[in-house]
Biotite code that builds the C-alpha atoms (Angstrom):
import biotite.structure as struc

atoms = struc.array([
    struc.Atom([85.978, -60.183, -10.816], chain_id="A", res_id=1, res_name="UNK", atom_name="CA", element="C"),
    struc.Atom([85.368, -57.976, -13.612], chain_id="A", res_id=2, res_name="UNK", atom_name="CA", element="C"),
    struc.Atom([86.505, -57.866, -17.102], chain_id="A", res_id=3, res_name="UNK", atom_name="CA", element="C"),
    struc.Atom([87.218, -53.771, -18.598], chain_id="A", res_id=4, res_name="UNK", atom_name="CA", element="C"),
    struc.Atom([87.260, -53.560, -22.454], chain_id="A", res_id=5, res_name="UNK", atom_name="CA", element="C"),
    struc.Atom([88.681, -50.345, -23.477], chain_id="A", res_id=6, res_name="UNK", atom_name="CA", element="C"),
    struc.Atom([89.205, -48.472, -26.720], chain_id="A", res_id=7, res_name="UNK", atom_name="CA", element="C"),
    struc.Atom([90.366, -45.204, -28.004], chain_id="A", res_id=8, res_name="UNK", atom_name="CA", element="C"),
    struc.Atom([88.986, -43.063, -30.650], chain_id="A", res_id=9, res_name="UNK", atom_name="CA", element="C"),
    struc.Atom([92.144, -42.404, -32.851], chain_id="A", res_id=10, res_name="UNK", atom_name="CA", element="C"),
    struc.Atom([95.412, -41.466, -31.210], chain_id="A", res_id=11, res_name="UNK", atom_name="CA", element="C"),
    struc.Atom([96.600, -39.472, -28.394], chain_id="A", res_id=12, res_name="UNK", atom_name="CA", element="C"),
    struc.Atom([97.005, -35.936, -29.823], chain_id="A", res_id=13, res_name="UNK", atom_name="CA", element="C"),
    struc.Atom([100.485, -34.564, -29.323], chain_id="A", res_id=14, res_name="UNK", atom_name="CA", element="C"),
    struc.Atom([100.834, -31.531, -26.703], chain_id="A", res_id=15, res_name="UNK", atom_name="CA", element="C"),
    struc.Atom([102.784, -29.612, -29.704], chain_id="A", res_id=16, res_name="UNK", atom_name="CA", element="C"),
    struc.Atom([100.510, -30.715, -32.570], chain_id="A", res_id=17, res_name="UNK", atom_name="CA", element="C"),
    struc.Atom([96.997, -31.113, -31.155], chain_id="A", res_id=18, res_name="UNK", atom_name="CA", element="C"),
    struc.Atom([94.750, -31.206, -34.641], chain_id="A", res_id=19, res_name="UNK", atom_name="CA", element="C"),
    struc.Atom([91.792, -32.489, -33.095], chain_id="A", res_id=20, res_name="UNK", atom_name="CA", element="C"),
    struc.Atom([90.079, -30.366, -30.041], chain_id="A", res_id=21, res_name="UNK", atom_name="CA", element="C"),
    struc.Atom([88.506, -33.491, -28.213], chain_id="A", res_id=22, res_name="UNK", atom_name="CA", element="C"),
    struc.Atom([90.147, -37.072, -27.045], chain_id="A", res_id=23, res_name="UNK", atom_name="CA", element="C"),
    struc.Atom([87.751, -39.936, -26.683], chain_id="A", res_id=24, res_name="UNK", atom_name="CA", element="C"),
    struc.Atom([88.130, -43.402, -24.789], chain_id="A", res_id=25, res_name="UNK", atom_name="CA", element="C"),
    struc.Atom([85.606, -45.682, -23.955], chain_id="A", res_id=26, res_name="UNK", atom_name="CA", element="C"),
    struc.Atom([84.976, -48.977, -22.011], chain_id="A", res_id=27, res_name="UNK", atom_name="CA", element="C"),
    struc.Atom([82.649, -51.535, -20.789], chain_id="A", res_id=28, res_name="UNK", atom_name="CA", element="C"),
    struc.Atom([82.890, -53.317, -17.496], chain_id="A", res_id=29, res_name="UNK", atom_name="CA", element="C"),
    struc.Atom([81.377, -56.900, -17.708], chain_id="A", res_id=30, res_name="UNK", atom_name="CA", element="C"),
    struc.Atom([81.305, -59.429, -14.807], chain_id="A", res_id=31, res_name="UNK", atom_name="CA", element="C"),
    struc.Atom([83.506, -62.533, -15.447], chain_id="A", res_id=32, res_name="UNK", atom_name="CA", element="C"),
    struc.Atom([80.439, -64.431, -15.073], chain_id="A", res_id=33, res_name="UNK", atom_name="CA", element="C"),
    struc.Atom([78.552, -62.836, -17.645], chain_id="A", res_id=34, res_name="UNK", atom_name="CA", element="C"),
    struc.Atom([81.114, -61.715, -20.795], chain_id="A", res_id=35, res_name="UNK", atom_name="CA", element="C"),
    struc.Atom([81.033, -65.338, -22.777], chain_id="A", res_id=36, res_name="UNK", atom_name="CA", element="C"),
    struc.Atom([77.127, -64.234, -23.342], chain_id="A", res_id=37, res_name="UNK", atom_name="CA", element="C"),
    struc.Atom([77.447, -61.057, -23.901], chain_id="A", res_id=38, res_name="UNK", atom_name="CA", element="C"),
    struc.Atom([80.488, -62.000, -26.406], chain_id="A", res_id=39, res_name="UNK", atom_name="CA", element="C"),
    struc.Atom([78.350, -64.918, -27.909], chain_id="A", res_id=40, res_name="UNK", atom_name="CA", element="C"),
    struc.Atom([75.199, -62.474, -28.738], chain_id="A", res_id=41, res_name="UNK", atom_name="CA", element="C"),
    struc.Atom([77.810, -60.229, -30.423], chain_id="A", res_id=42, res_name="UNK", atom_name="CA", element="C"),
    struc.Atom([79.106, -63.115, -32.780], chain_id="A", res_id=43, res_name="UNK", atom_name="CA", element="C"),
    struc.Atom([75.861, -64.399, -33.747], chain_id="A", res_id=44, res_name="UNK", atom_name="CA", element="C"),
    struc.Atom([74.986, -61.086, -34.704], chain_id="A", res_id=45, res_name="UNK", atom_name="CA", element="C"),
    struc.Atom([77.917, -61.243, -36.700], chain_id="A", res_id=46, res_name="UNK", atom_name="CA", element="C"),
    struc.Atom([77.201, -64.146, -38.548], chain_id="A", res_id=47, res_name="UNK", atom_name="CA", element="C"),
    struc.Atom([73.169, -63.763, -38.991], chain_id="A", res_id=48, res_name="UNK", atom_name="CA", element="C"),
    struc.Atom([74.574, -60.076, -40.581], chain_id="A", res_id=49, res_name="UNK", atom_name="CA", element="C"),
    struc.Atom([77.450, -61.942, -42.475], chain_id="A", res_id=50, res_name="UNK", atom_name="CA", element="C"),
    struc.Atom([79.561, -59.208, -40.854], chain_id="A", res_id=51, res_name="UNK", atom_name="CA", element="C"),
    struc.Atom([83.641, -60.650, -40.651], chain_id="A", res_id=52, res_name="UNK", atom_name="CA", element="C"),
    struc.Atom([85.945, -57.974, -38.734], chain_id="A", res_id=53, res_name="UNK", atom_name="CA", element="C"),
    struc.Atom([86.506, -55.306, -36.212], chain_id="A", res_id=54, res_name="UNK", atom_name="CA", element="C"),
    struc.Atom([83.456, -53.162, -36.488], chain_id="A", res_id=55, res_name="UNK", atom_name="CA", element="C"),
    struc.Atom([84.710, -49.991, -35.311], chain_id="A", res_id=56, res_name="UNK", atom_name="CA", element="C"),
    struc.Atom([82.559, -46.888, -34.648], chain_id="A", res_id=57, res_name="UNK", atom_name="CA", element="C"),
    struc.Atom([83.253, -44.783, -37.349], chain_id="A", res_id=58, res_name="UNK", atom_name="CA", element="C"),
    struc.Atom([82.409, -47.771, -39.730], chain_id="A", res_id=59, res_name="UNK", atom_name="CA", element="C"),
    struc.Atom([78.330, -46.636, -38.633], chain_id="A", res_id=60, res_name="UNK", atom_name="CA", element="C"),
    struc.Atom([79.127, -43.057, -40.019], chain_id="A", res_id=61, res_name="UNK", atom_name="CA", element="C"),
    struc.Atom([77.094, -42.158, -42.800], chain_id="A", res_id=62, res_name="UNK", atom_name="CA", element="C"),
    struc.Atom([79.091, -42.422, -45.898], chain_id="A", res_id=63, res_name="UNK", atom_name="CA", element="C"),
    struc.Atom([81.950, -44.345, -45.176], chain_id="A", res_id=64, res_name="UNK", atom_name="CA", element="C"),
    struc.Atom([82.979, -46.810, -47.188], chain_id="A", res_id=65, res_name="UNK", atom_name="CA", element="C"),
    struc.Atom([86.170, -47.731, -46.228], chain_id="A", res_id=66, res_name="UNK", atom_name="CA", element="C"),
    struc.Atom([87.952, -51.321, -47.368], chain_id="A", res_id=67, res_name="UNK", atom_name="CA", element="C"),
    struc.Atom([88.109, -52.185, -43.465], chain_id="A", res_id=68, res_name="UNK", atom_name="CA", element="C"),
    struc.Atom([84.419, -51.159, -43.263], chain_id="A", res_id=69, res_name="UNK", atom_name="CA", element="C"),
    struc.Atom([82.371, -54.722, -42.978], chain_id="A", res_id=70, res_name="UNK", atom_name="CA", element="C"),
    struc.Atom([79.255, -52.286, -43.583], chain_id="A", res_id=71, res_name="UNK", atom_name="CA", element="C"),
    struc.Atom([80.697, -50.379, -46.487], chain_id="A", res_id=72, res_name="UNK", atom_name="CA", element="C"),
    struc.Atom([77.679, -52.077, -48.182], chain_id="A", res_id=73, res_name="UNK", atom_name="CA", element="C"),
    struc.Atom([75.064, -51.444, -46.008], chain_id="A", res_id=74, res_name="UNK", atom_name="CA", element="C"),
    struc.Atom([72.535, -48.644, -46.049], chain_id="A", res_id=75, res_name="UNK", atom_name="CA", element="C"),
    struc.Atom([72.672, -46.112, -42.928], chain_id="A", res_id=76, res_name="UNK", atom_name="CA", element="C"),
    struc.Atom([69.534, -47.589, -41.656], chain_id="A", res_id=77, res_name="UNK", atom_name="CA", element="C"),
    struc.Atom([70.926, -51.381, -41.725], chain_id="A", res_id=78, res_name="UNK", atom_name="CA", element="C"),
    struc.Atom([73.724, -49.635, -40.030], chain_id="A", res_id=79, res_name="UNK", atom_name="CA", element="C"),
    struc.Atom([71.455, -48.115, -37.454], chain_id="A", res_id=80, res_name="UNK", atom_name="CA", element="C"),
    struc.Atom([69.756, -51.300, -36.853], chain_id="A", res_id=81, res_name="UNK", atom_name="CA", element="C"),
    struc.Atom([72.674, -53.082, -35.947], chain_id="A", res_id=82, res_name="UNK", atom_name="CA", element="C"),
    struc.Atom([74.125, -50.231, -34.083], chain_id="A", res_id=83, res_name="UNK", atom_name="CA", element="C"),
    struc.Atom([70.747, -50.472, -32.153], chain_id="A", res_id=84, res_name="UNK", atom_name="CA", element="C"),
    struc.Atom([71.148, -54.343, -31.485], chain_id="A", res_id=85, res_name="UNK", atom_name="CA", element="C"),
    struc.Atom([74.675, -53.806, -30.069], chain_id="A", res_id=86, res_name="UNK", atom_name="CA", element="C"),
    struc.Atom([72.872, -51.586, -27.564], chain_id="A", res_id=87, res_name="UNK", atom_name="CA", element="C"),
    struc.Atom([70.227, -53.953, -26.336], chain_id="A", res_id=88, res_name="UNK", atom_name="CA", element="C"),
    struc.Atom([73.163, -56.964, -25.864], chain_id="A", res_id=89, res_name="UNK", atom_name="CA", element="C"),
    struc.Atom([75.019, -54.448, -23.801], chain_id="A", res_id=90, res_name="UNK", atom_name="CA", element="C"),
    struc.Atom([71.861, -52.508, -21.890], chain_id="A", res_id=91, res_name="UNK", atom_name="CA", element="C"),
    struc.Atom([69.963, -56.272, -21.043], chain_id="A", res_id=92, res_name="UNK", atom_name="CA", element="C"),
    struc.Atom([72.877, -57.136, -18.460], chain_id="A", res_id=93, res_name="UNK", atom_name="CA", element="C"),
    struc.Atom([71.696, -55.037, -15.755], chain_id="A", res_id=94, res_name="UNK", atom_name="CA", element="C"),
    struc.Atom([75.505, -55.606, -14.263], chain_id="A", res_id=95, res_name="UNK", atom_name="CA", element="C"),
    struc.Atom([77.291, -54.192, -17.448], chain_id="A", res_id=96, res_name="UNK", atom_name="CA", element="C"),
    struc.Atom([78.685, -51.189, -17.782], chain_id="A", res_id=97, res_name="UNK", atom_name="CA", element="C"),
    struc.Atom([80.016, -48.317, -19.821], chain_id="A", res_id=98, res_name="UNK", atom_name="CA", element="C"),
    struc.Atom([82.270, -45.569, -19.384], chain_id="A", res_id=99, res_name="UNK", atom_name="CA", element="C"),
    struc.Atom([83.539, -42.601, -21.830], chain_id="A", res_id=100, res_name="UNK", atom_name="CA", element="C"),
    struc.Atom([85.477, -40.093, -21.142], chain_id="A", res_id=101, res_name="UNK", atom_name="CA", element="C"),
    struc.Atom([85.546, -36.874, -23.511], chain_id="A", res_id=102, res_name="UNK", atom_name="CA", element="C"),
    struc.Atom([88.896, -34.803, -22.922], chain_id="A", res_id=103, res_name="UNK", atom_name="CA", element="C"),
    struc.Atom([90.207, -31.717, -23.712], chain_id="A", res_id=104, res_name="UNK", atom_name="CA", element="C"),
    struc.Atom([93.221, -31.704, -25.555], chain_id="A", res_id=105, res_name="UNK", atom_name="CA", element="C"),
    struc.Atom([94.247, -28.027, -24.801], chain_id="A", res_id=106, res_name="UNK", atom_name="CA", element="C"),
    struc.Atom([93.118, -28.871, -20.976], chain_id="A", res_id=107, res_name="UNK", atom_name="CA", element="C"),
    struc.Atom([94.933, -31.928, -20.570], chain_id="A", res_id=108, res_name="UNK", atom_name="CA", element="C"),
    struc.Atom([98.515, -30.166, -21.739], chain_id="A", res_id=109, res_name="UNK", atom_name="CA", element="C"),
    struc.Atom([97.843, -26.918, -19.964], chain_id="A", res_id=110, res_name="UNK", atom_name="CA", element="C"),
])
């Protein structure tokens, strides 16, 4: 069995008000056997980086200091390293993996 985690980059646009061109949703696919490591490397990460909260993806965009952001504090290279380190936890299980999918908004309602 395998576990899907799946998230969505804002909302849904609306077929009569679509403000942004592009809808984004993402996932990763990890084997039952394998998700209490790859979950474990993500919270020690956490807590060497003294990082509490969701860390979203537009938290690692230059600039943004948001309340929510854990990182607000952070320069954009700490930022990039730990960006970087979530990479190598996901990309050293061989049976991970990821899928995106970027949609259309005037495509998907036409």
């Amino acid at each position: 069995m395998h576990i899907l985690f799946v998230d969505e980059s804002g909302t849904p646009p609306s077929p009569n008000n679509p403000k942004n061109k592009y809808f984004v949703i993402g996932g990763a696919i990890i084997p039952e056997d394998q998700w209490h490591t790859v979950r474990d490397a993500l919270m020690g990460m956490k807590v060497r980086r003294k990082l509490r909260g969701e860390l979203k993806w537009r938290y690692f965009a230059p600039g943004n200091d948001d309340d929510t952001n854990p990182m607000r504090k952070l320069s954009q290279s700490e930022r990039d390293s730990i960006r970087e380190e979530i990479y190598r936890m996901i990309t050293s299980h061989k049976a991970v993996r990821s899928i995106a999918c970027v949609a259309s908004v005037e495509a998907a309602f036409a």
